[in-house]
One Martini backbone bead per residue (centre of mass of N, CA, C, O) as a GRO file, in nm:
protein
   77
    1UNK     BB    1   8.672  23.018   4.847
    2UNK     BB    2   8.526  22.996   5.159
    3UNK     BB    3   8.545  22.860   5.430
    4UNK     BB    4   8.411  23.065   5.667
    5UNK     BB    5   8.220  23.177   5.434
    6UNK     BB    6   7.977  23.271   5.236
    7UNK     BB    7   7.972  23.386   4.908
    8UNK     BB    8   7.736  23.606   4.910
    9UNK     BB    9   7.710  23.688   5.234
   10UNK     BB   10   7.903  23.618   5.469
   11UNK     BB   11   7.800  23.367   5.635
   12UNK     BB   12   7.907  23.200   5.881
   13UNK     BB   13   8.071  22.899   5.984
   14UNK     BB   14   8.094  22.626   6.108
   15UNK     BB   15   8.306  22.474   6.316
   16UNK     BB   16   8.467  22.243   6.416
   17UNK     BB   17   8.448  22.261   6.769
   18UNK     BB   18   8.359  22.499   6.797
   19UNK     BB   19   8.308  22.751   7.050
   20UNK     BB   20   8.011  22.911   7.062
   21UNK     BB   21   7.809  22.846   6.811
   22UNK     BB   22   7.578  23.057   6.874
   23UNK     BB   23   7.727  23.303   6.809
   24UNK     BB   24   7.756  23.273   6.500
   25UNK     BB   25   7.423  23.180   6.450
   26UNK     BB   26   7.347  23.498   6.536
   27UNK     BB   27   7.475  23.613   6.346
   28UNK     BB   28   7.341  23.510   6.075
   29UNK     BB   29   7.033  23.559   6.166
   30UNK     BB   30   7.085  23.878   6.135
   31UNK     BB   31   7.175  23.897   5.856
   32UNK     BB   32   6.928  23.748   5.733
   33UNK     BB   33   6.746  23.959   5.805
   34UNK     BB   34   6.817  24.216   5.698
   35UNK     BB   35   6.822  24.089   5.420
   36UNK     BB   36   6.535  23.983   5.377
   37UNK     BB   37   6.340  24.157   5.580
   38UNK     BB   38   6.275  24.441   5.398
   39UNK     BB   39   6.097  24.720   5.574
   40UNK     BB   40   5.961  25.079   5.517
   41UNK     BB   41   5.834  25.263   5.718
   42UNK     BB   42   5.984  25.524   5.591
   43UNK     BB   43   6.058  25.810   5.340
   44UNK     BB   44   5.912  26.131   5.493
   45UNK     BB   45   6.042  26.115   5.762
   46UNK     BB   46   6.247  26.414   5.922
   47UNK     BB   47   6.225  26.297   6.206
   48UNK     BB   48   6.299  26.128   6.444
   49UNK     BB   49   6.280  25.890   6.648
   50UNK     BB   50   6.272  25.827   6.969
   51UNK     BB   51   6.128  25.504   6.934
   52UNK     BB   52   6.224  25.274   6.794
   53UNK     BB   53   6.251  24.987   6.659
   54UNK     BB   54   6.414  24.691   6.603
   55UNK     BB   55   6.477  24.704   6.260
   56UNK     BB   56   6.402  24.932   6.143
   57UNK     BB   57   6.341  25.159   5.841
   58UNK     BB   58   6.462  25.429   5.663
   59UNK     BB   59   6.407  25.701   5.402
   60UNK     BB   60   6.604  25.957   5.368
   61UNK     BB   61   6.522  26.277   5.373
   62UNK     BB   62   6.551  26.592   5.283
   63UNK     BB   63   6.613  26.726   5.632
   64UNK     BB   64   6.722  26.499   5.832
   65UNK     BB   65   6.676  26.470   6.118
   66UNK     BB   66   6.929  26.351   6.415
   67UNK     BB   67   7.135  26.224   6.559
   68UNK     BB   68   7.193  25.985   6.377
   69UNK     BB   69   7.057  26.138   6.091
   70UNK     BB   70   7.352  26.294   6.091
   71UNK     BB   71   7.473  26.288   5.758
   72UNK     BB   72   7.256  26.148   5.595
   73UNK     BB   73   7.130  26.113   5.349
   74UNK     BB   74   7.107  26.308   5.098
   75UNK     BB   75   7.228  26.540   4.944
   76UNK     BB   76   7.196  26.865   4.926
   77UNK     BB   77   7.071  27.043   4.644
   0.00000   0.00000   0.00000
């Protein structure tokens, strides 16, 4: 078991007298949302949105195009 992080998600712990103490807990509640809060926008766009939302999530299929999404998702059948 580590002192600094939790054995499961891996979530920074607070160290005593730690400095900057919001900086780890802001780590932290970022990777719990993103673990814990998981809705899938869609799973058949496949052009990249203009302006998603932070945190939007995307399944993508089969011939997703887009800067970001350019060799993601499933390799070609």
């Amino acid at each position: 078991m580590s002192d600094d992080f939790t054995a499961r998600l891996a979530l920074p712990y607070l160290a005593a007298g730690q400095m900057q103490k919001h900086v780890t807990l802001n780590a932290a509640l970022t990777r719990l949302d993103a673990l814990l809060q998981t809705a899938v926008v869609s799973r058949t766009l496949t052009t990249q949105p203009a302006a998603p939302f932070d945190g939007d999530l995307y399944i993508l299929p089969h011939g997703a195009a887009g800067t970001a999404w350019s060799g993601r998702g499933p390799p070609a059948p």
